[in-house]
Backbone atoms as SQL, in Angstrom:
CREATE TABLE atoms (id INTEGER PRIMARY KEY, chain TEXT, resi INTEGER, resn TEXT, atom TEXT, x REAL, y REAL, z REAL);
INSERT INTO atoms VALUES
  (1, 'A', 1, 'UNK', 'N', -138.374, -96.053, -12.249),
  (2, 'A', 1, 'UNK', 'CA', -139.199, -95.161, -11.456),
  (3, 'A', 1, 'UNK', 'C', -138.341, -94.346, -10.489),
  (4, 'A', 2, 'UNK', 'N', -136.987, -95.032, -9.749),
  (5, 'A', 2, 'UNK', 'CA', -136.730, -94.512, -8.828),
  (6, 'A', 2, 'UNK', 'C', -135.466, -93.359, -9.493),
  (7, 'A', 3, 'UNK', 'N', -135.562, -93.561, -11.138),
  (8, 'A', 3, 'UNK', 'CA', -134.343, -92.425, -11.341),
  (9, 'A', 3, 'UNK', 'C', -135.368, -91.283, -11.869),
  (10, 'A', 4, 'UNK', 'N', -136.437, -91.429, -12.196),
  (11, 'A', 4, 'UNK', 'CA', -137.031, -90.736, -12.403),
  (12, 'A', 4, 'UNK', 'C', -137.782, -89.250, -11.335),
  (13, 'A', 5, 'UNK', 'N', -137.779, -90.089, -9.992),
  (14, 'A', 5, 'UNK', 'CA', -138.444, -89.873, -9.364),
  (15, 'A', 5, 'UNK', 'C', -136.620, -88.685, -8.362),
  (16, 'A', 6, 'UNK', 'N', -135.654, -89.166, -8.638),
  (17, 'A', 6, 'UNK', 'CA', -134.211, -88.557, -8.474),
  (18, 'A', 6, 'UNK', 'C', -134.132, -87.590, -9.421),
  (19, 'A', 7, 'UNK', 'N', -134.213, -87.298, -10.396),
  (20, 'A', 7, 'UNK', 'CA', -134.167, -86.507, -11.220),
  (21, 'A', 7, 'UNK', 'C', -135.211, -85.384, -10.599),
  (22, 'A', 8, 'UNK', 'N', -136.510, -85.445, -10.444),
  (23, 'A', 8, 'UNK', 'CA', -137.674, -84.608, -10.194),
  (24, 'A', 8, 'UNK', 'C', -136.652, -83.985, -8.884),
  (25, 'A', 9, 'UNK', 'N', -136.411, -84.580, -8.235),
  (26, 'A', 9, 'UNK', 'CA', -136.052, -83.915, -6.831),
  (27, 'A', 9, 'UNK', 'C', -134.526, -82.834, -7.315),
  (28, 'A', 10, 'UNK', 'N', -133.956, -83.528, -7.994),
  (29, 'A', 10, 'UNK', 'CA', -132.406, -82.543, -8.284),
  (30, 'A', 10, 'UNK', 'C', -132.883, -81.695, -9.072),
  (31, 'A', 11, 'UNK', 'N', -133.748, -81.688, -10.012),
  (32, 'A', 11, 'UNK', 'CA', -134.490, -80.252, -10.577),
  (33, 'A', 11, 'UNK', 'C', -135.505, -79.610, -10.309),
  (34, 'A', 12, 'UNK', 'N', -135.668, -79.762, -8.590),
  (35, 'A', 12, 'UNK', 'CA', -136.633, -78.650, -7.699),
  (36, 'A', 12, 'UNK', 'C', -135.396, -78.436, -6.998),
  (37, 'A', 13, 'UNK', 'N', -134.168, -79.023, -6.073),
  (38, 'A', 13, 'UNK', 'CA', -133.230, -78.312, -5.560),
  (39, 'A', 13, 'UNK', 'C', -132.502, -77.502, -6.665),
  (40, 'A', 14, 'UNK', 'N', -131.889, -77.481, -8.048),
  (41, 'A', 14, 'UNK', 'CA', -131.341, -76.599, -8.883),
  (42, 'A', 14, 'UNK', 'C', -132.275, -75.070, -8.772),
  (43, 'A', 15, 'UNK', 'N', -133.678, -75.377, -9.003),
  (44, 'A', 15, 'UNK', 'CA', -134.513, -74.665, -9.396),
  (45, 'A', 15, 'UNK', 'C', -134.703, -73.570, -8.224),
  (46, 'A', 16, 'UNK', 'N', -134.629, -74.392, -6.855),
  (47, 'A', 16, 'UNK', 'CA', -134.394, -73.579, -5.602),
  (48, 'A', 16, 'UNK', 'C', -133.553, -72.545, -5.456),
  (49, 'A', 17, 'UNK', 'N', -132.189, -73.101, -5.784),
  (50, 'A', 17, 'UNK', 'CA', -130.740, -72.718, -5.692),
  (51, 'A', 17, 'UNK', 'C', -130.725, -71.443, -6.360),
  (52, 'A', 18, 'UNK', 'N', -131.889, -71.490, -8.162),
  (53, 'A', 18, 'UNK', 'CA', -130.876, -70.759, -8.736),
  (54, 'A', 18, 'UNK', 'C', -132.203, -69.461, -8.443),
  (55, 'A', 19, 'UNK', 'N', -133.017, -69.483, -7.834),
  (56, 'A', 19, 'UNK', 'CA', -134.127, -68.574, -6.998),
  (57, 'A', 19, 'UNK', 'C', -133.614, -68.226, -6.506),
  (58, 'A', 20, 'UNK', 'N', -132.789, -68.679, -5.496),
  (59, 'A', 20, 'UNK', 'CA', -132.339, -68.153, -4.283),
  (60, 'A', 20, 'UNK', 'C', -131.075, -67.090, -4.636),
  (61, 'A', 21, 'UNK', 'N', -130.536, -67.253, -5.568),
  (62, 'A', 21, 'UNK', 'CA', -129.311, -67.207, -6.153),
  (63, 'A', 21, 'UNK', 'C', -129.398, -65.547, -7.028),
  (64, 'A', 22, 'UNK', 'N', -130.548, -65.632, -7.636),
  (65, 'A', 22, 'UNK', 'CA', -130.765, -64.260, -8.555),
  (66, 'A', 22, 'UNK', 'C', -131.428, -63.436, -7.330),
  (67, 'A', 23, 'UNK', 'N', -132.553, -64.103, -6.450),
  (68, 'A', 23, 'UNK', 'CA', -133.028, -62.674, -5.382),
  (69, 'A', 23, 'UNK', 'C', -131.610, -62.083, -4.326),
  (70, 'A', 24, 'UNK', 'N', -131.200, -62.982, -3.941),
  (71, 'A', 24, 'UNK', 'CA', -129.743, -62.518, -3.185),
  (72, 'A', 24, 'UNK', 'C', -128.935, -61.253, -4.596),
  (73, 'A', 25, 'UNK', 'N', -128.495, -61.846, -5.505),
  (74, 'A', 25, 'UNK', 'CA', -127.520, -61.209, -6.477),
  (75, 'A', 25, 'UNK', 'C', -128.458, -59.562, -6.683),
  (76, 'A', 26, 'UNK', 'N', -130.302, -59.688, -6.814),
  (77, 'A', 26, 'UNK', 'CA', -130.765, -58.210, -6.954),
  (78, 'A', 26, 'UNK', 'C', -131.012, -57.415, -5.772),
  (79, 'A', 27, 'UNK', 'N', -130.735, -58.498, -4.629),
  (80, 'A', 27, 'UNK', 'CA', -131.155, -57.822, -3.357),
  (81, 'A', 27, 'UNK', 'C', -129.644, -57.179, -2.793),
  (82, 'A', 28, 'UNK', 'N', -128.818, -57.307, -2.669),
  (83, 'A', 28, 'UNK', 'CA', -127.107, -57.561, -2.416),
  (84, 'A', 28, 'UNK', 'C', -126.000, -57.246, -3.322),
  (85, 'A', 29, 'UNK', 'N', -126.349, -57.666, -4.626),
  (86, 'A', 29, 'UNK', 'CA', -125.238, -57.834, -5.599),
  (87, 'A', 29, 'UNK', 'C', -124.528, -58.973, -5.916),
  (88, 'A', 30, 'UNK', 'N', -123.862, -58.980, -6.944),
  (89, 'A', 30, 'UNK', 'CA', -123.063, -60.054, -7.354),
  (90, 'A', 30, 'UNK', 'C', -121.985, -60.591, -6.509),
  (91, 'A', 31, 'UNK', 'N', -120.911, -59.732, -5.912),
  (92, 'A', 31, 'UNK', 'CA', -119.962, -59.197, -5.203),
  (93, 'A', 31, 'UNK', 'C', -120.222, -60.046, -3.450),
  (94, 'A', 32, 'UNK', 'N', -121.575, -59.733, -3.302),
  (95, 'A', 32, 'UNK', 'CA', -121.560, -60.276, -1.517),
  (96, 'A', 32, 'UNK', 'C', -122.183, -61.469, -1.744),
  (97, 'A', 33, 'UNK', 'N', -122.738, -61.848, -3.293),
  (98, 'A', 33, 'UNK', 'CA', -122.806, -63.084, -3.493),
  (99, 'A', 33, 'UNK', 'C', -122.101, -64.310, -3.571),
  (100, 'A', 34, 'UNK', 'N', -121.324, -63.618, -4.522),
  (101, 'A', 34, 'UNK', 'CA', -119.870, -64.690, -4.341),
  (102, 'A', 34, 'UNK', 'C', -119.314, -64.576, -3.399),
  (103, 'A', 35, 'UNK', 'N', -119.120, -63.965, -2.787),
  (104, 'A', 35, 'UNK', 'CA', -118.625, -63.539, -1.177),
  (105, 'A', 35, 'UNK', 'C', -119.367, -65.116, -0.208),
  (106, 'A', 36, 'UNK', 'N', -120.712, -64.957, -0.421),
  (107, 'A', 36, 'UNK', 'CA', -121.235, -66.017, 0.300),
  (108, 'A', 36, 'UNK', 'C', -120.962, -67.472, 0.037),
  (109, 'A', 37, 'UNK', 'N', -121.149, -67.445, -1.298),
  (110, 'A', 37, 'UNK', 'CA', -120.810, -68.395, -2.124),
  (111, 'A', 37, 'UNK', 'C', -119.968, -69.237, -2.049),
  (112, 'A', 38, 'UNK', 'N', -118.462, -68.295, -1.325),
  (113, 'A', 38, 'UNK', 'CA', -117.200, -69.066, -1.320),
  (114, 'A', 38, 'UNK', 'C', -117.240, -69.337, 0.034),
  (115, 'A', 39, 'UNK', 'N', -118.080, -68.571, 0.943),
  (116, 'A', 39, 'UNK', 'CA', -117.416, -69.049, 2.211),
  (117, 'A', 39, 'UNK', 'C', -118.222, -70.150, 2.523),
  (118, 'A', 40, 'UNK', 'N', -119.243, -70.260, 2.326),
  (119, 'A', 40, 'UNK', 'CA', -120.320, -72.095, 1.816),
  (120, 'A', 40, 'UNK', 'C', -119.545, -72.905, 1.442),
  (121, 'A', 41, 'UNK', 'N', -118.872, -72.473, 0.565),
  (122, 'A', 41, 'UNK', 'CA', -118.407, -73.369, -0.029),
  (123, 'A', 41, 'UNK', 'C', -116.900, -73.894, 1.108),
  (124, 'A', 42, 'UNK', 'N', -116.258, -72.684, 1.552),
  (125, 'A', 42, 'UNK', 'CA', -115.291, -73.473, 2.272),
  (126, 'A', 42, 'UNK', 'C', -115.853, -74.197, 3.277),
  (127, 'A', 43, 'UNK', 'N', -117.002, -73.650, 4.367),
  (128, 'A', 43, 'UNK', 'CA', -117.349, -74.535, 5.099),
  (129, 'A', 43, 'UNK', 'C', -117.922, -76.230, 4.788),
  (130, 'A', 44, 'UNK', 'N', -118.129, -75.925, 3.836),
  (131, 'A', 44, 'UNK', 'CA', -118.972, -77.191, 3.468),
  (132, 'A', 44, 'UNK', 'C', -117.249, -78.369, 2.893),
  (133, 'A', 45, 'UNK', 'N', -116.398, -77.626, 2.774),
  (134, 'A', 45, 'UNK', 'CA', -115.156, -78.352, 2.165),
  (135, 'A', 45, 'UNK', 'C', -114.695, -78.947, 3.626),
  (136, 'A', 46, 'UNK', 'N', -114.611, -78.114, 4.396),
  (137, 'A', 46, 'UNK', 'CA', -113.663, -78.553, 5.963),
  (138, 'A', 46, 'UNK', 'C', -114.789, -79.587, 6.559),
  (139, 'A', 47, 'UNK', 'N', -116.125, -79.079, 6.933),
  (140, 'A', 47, 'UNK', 'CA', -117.032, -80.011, 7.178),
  (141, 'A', 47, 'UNK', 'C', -116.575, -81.426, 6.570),
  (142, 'A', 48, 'UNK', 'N', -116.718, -81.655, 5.125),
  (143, 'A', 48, 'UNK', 'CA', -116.429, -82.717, 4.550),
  (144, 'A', 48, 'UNK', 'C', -114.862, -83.400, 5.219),
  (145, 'A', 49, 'UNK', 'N', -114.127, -82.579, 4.996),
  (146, 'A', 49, 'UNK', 'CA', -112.952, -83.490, 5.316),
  (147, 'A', 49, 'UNK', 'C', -112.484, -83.751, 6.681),
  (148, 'A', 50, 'UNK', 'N', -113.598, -82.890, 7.693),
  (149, 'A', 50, 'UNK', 'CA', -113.222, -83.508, 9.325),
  (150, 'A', 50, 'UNK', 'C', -113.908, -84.583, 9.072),
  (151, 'A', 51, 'UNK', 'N', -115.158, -84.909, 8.921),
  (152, 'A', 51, 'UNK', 'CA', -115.838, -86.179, 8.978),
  (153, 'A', 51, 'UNK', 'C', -115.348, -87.311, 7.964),
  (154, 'A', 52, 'UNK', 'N', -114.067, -86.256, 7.148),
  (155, 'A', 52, 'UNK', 'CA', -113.648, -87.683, 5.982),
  (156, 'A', 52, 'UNK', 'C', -112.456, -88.438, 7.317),
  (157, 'A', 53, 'UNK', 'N', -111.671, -87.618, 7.773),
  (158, 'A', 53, 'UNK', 'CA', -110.664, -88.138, 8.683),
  (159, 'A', 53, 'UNK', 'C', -111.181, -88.535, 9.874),
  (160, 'A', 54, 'UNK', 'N', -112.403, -88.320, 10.501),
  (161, 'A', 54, 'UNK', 'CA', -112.836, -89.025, 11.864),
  (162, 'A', 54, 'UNK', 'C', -113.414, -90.067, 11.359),
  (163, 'A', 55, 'UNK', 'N', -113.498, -90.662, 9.759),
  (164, 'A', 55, 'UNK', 'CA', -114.068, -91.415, 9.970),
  (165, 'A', 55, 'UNK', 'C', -113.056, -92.762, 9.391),
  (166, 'A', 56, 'UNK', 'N', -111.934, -92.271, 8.669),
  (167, 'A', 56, 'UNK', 'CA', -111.107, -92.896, 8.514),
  (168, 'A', 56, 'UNK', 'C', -110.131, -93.187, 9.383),
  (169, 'A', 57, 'UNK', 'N', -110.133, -92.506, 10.982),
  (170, 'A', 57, 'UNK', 'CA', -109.704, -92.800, 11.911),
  (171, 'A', 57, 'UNK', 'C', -110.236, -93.921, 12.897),
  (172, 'A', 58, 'UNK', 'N', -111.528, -93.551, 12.960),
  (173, 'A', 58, 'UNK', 'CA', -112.106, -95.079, 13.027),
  (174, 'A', 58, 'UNK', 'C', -112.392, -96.037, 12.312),
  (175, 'A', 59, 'UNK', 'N', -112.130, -96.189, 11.092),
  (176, 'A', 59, 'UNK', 'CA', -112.131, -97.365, 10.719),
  (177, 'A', 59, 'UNK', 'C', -110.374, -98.173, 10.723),
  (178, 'A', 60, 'UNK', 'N', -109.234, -97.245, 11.158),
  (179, 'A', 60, 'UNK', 'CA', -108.204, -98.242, 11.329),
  (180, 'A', 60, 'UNK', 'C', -108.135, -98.611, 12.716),
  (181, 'A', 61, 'UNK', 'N', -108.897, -97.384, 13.949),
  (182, 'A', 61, 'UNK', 'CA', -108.604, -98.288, 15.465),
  (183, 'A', 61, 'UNK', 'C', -109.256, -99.389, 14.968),
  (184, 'A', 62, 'UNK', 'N', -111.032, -99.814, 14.665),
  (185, 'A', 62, 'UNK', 'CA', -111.164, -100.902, 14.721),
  (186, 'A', 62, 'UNK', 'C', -110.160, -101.833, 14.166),
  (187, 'A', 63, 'UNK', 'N', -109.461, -101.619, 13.564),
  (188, 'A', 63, 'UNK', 'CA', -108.392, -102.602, 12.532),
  (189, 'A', 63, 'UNK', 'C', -107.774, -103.758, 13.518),
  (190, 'A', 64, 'UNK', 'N', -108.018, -105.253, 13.285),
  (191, 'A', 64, 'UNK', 'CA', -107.109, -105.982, 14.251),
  (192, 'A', 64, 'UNK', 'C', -105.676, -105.699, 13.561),
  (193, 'A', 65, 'UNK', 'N', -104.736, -106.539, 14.549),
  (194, 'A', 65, 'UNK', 'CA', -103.719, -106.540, 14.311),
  (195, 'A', 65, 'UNK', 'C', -103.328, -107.672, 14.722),
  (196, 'A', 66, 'UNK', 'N', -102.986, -108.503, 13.709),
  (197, 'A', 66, 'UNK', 'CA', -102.457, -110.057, 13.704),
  (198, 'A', 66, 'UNK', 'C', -101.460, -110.520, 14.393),
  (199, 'A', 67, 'UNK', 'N', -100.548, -109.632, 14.347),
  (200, 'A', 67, 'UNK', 'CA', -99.453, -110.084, 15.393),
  (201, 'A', 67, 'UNK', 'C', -98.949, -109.754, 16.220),
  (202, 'A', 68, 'UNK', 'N', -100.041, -109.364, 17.046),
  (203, 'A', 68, 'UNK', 'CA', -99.463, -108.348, 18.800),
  (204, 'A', 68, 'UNK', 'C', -99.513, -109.745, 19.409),
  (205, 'A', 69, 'UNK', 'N', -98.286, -109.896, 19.994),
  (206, 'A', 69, 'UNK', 'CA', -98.232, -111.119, 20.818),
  (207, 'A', 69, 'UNK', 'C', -98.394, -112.859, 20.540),
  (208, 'A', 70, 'UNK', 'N', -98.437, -113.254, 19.002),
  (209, 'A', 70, 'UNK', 'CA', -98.176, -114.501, 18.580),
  (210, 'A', 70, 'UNK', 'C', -96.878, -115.000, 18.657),
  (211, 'A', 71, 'UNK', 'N', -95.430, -114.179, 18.501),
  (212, 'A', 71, 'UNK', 'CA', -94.233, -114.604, 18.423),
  (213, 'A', 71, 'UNK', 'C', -93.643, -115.255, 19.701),
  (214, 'A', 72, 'UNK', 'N', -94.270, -114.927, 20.893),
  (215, 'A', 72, 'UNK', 'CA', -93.729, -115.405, 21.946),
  (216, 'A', 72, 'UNK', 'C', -94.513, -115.840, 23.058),
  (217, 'A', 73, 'UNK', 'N', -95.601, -116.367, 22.627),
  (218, 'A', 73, 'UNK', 'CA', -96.793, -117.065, 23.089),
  (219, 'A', 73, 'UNK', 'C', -96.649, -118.204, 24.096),
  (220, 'A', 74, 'UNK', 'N', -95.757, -119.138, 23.614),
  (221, 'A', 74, 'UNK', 'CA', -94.926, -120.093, 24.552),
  (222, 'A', 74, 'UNK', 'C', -94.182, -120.166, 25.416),
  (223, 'A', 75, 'UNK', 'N', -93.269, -119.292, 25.031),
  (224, 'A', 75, 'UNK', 'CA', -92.214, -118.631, 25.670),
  (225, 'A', 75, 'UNK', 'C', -91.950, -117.310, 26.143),
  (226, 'A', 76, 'UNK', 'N', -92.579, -116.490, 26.957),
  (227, 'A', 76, 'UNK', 'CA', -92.290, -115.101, 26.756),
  (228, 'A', 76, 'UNK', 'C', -91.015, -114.831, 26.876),
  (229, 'A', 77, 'UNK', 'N', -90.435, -115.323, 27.443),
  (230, 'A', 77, 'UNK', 'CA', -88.768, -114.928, 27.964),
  (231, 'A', 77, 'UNK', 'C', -87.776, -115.453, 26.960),
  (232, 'A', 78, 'UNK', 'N', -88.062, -116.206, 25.902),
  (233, 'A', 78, 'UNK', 'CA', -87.011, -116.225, 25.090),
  (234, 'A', 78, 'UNK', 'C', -86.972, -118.321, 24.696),
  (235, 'A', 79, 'UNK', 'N', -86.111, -118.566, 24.568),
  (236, 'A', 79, 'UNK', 'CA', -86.080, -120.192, 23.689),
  (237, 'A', 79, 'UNK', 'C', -85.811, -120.189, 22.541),
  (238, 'A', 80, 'UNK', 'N', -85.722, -121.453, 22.157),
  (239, 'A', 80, 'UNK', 'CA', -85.201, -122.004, 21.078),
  (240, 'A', 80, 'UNK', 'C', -86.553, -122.403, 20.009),
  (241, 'A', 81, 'UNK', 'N', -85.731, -122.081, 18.831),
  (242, 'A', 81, 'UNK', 'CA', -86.981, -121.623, 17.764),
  (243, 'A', 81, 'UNK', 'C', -87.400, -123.325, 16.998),
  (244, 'A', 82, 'UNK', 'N', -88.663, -123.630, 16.922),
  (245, 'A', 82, 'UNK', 'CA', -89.165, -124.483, 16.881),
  (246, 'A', 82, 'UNK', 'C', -89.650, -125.182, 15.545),
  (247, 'A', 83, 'UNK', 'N', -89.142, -125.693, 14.686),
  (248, 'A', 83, 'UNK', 'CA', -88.788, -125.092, 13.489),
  (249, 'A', 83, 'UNK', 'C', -90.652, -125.806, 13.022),
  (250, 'A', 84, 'UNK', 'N', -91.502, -126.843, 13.815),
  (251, 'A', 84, 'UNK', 'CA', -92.631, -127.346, 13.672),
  (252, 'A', 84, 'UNK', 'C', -93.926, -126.418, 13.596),
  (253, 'A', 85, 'UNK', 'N', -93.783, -125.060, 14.555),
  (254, 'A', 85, 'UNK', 'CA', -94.429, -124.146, 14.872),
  (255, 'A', 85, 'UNK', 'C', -94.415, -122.682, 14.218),
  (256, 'A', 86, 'UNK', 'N', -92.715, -122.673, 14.276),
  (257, 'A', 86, 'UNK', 'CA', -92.214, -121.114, 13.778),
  (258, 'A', 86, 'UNK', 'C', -91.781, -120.222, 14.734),
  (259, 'A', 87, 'UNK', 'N', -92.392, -120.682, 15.794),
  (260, 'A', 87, 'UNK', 'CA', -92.040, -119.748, 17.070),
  (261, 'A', 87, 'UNK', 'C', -90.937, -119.941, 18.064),
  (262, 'A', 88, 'UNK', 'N', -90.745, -119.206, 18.986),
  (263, 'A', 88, 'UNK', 'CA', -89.952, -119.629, 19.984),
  (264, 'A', 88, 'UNK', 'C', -90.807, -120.526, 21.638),
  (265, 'A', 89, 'UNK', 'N', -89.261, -121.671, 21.529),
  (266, 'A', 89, 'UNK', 'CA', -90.420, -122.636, 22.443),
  (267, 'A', 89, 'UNK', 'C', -89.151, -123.189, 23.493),
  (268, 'A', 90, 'UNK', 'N', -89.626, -122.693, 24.636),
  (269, 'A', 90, 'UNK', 'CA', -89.062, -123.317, 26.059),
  (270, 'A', 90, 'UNK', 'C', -89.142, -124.624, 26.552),
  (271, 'A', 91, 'UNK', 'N', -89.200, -126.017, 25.039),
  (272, 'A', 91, 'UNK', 'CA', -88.962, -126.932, 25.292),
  (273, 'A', 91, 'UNK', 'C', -90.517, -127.624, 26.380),
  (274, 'A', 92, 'UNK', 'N', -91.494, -127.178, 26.249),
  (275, 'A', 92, 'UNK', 'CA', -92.532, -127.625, 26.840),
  (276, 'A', 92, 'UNK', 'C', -93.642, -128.199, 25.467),
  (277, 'A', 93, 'UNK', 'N', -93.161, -127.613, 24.265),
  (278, 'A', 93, 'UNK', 'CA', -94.584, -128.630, 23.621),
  (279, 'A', 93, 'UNK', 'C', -95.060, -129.952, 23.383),
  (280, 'A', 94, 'UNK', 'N', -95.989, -130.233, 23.828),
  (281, 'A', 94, 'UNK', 'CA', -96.726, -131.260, 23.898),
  (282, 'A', 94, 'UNK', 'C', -96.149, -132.066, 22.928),
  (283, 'A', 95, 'UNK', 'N', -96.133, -131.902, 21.535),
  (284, 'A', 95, 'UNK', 'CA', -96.307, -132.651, 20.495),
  (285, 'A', 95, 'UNK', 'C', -94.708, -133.411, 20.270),
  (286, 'A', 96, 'UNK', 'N', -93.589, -132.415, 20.440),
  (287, 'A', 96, 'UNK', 'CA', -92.321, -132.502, 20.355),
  (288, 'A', 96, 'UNK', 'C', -91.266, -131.690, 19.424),
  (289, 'A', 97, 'UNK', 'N', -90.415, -132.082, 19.193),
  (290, 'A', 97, 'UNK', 'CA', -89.506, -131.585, 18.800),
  (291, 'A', 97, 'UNK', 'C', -89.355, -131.693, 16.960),
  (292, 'A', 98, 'UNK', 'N', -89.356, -131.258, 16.165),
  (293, 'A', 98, 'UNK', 'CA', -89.096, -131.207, 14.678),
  (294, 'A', 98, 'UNK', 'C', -87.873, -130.529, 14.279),
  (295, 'A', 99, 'UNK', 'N', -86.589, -132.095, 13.458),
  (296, 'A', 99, 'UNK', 'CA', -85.649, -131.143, 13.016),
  (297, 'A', 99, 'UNK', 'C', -85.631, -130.138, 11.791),
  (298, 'A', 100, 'UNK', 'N', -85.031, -129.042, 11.331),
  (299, 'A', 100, 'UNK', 'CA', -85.106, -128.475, 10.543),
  (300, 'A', 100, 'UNK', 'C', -84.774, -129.402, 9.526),
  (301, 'A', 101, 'UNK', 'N', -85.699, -129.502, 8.055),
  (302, 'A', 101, 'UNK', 'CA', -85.180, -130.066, 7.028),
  (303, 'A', 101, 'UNK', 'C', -84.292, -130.252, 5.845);
């Protein structure tokens, strides 16, 4: 039903279009038709691609980012690398010390 009911609608907008399309071309000409034609058409191209890039611009701010500030979580100032954790550690973890294997 519902492609049916899509179809009816894209062949009253064609049907619009191509009305609109022959009274402009006998009222105007061919010439200031395509004239119109193209500049629709560019606007409708830039339209598209500002809203393609504002919107692909917001979807990477939201983007987390995994590792702003995990590497030195323990330690900001520096230490010895912890081989239990991965990180660098100023000799304060709880758990202890793990030698490399």
């Amino acid at each position: 039903m519902n492609n049916i009911f899509l179809l009816i609608i894209l062949g009253v907008i064609f049907l619009a279009f191509v009305t609109y399309s022959t009274s402009i071309i006998r009222k105007h000409g061919t010439k200031t038709y395509l004239r119109q034609l193209g500049r629709g058409s560019v606007f409708i191209f830039v339209l598209f691609g500002k809203f393609l890039i504002k919107a692909v611009g917001f979807l990477a701010q939201s983007a987390k980012n995994n590792k702003s500030g995990k590497e030195s979580d323990i330690a900001p100032s520096g230490g010895v690398l912890n081989y239990r954790t991965g990180k660098l550690d100023d000799g304060t973890d709880p758990v202890g010390w793990y030698e490399k294997d």
